[in-house]
C-alpha positions in Angstrom: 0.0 0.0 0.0 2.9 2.4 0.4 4.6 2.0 -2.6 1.0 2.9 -4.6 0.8 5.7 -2.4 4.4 7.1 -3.3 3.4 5.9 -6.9 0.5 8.2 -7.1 2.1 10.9 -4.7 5.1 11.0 -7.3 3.0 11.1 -10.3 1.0 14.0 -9.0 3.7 15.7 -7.4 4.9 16.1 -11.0 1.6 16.8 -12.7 1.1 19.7 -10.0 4.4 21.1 -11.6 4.2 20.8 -15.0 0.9 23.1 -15.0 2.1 25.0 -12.4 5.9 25.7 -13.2 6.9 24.1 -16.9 3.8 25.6 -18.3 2.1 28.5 -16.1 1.7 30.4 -19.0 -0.1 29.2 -21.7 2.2 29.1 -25.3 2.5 27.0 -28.2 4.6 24.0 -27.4 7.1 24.0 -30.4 8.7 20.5 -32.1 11.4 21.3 -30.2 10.4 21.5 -26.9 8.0 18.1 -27.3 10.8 16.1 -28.7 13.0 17.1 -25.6 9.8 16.2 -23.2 9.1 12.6 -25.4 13.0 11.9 -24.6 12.5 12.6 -20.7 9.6 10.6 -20.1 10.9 7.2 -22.3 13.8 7.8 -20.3 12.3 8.0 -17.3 10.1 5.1 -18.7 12.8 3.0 -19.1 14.8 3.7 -15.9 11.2 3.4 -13.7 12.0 -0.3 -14.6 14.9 -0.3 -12.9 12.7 0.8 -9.5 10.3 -1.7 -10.6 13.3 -4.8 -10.4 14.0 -3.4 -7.1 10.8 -3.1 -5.6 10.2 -6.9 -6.5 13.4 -8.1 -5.6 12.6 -6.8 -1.8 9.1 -7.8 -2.0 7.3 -4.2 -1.6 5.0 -5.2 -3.9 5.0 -9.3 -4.3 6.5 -11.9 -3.2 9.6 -13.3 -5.7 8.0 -16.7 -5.6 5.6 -15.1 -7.3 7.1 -13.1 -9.8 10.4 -12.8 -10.5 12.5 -9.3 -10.3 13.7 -9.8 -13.5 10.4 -10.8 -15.6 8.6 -8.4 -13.6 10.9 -5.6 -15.0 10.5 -7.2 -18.9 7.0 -7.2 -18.2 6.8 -4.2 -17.2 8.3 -3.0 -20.5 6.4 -4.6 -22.8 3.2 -3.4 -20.6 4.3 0.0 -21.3 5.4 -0.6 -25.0 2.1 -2.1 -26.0 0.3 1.3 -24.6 2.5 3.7 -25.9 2.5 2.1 -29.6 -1.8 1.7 -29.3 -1.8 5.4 -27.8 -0.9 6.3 -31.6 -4.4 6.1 -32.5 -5.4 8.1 -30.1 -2.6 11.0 -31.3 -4.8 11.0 -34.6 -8.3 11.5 -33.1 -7.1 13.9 -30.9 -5.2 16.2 -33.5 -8.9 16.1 -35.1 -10.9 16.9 -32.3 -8.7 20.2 -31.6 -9.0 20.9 -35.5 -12.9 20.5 -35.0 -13.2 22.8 -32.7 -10.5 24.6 -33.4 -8.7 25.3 -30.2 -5.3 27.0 -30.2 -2.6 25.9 -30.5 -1.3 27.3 -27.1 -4.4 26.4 -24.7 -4.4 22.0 -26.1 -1.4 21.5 -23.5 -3.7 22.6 -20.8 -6.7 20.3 -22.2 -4.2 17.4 -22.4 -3.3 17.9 -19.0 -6.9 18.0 -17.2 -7.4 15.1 -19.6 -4.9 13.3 -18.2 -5.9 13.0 -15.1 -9.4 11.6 -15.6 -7.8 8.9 -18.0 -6.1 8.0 -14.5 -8.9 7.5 -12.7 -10.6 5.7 -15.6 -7.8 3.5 -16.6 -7.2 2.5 -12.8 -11.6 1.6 -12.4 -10.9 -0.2 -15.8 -7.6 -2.3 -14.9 -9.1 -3.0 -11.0 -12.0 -4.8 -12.4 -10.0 -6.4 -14.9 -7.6 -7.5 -13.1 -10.4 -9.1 -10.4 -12.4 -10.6 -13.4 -9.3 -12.4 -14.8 -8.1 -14.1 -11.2 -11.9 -15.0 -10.9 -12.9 -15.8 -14.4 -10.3 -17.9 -16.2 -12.3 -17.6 -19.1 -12.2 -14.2 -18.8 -8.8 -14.6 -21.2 -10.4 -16.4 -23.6 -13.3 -13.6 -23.7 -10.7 -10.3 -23.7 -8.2 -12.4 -26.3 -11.0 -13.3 -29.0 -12.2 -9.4 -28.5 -8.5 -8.1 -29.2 -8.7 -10.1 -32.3 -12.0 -8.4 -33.1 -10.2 -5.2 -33.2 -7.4 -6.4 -34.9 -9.8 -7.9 -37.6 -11.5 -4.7 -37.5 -8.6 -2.5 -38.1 -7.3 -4.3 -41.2 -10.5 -4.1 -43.0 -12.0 -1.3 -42.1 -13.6 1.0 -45.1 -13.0 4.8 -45.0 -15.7 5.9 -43.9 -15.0 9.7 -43.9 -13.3 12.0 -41.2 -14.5 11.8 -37.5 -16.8 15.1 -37.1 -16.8 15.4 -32.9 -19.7 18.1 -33.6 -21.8 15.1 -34.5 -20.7 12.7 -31.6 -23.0 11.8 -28.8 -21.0 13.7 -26.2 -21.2 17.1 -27.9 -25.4 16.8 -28.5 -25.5 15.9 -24.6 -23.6 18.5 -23.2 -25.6 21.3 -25.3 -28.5 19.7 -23.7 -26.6 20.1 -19.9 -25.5 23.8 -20.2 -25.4 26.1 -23.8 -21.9 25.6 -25.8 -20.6 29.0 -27.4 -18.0 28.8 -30.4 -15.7 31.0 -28.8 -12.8 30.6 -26.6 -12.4 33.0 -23.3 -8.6 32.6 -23.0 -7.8 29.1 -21.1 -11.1 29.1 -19.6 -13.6 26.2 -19.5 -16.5 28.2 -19.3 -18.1 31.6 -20.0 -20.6 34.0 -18.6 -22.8 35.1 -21.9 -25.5 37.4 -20.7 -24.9 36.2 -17.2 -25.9 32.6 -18.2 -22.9 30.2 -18.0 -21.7 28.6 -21.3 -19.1 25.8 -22.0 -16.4 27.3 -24.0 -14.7 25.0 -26.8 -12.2 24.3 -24.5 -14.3 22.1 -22.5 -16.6 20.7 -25.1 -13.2 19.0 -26.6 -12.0 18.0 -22.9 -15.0 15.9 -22.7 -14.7 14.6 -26.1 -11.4 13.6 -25.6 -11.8 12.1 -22.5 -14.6 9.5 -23.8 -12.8 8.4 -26.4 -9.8 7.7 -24.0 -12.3 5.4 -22.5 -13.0 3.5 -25.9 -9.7 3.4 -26.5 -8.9 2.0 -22.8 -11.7 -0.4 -23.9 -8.7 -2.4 -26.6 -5.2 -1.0 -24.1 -6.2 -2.4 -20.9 -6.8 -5.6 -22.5 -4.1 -5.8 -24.6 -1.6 -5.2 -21.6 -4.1 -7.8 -19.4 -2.1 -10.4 -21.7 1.0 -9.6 -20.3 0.4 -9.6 -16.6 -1.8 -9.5 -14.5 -0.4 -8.1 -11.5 -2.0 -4.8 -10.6 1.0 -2.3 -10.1 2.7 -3.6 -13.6 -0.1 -2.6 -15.1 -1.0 0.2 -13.9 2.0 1.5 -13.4 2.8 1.4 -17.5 -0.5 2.8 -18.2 0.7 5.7 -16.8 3.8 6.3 -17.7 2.0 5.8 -21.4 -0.6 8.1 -20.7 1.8 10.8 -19.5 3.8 10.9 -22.7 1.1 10.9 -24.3 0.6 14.9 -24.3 4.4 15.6 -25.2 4.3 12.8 -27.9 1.5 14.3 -29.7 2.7 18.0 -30.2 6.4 16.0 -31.6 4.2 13.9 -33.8 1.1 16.2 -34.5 2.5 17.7 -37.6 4.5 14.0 -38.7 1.5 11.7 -38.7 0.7 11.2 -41.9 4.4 9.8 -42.0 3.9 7.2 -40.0 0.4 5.7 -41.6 2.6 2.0 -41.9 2.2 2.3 -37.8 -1.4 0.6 -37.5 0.1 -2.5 -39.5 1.9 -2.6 -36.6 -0.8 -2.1 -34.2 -3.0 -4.9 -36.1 0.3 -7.5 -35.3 0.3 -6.3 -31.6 -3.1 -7.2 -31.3 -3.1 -10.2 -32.9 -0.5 -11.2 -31.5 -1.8 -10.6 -27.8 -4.9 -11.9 -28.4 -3.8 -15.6 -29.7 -1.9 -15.1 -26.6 -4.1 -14.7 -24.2 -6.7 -17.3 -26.2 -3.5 -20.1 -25.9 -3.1 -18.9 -22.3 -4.4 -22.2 -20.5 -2.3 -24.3 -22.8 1.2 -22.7 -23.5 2.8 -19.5 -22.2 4.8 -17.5 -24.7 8.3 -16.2 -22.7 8.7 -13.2 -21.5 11.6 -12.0 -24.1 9.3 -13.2 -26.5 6.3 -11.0 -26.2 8.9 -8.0 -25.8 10.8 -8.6 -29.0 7.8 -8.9 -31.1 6.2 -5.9 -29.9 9.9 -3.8 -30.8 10.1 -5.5 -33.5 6.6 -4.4 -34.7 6.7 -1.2 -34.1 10.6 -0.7 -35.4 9.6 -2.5 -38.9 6.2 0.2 -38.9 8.6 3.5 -38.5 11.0 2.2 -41.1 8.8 1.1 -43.5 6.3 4.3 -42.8 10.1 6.8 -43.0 11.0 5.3 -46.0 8.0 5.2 -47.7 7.6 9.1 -47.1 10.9 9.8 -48.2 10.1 7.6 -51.6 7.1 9.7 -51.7 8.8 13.1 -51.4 
């Protein structure tokens, strides 16, 4: 119980800053700048495994009999991989949203942020009950494996049909029923006095927006990384280190995604991939190193292939 409350303490200790320090004052976040922040939180990714070797190996979290230090640690890695390469999709949706309703450039940090932390709260209901429904439910795995290869399936052969409009969604026609949406933004504010009758600025309208799609999404990530482990703090623990390179990733990638459209190939193997997994569960275990190199490999084989087809294209 103490090392989840450090956890959390720690993650919102440096939430509290970044708002309140790193970005006080509300600018445009330049390729620059995000590229540096992407670099700072996969490193800090990547050396939070180190922490998570450590904290197993003394047993602050479970016993090594268990789970072993050193699995835990490659578990933990390809928990957070598989999130951060299925959090691409998201990057697209949410460069859409912020087109829709056009929000400026310098006030998305701010709705990324606030996002952020209801995703928390979300993905931790979502990977609670998931985690209890798996250690009570063995078929549970058989039930979340043939759903990843749904979405797999899904993905492959999917037709275009059109641009996502969010000013057609279900969230924005209930939330002009709940309080009146104006078109125009009042600085960073959420909300607006218009003839002393409180209206939801864009800014919130696309807050909300984003924040239910996160929970579709979650609906395939939580899942997917189920496959992997299921011990509670792996998993939540690289959910969130995912989630909060999330906002950094998408202003370095915002103006580059359209290079990168080989990247769902990849995303259809991971799934696949994790769903025969967790379907052969019962009846052979796929090791550790395994499920790590194919996921890197995966995603390595998408950037390439997605570089050099740009450059070919240029």
């Amino acid at each position: 119980m103490i090392v989840w409350i450090l956890f959390l303490t720690a993650i919102f200790i440096f939430l509290a800053l970044d708002l309140g320090v790193f970005n006080k004052t509300p600018h445009i976040i330049s390729s620059k700048e995000a590229g540096i922040w992407t670099g700072v939180w996969v490193t800090l990714s990547f050396a939070f495994s180190g922490v998570v070797h450590w904290l197993y190996s003394n047993e602050y979290v479970a016993n090594p009999t268990e789970i072993k230090p050193a699995v835990a640690t490659i578990k933990f890695i390809t928990g957070y991989l598989i999130e951060l390469s299925l959090s691409i999709d998201n990057i697209f949706i949410i460069a859409i949203i912020f087109a829709s309703f056009r929000i400026p450039q310098k006030y998305q940090h701010r709705i990324l942020f606030w996002g952020i932390l209801g995703a928390i709260g979300f993905r931790g209901l979502m990977i609670f009950f998931g985690v209890i429904l798996i250690n009570k439910f063995s078929w549970m795995t058989y039930l979340f494996g043939a759903f990843l290869l749904f979405t797999a399936f899904k993905m492959l052969f999917k037709k275009d049909e059109g641009e996502y409009d969010p000013k057609k969604s279900v969230v924005y026609r209930v939330i002009g029923k709940v309080i009146p949406i104006t078109s125009h933004t009042e600085k960073e504010h959420f909300f607006t006095k218009i003839n002393n009758v409180n209206h939801a600025t864009p800014l919130f309208v696309a807050l909300l927006v984003i924040e239910v799609m996160d929970m579709l999404f979650a609906l395939d990530s939580v899942p997917a990384i189920l496959a992997i482990t299921s011990d509670p703090f792996l998993v939540f623990s690289s959910n969130i280190f995912a989630i909060l390179g999330l906002r950094s990733m998408y202003f370095f990638l915002a103006n580059m995604l359209e290079k990168f459209s080989y990247l769902e190939y990849s995303l259809i193997a991971i799934l696949t991939f994790v769903g025969i997994k967790m379907l052969v569960v019962h009846h052979y275990k796929f090791p550790e190193w395994v499920s790590l190199g194919f996921i890197a490999l995966s995603l390595l084989i998408g950037v390439v292939i997605s570089i050099r087809k740009s450059q070919v294209e240029d």
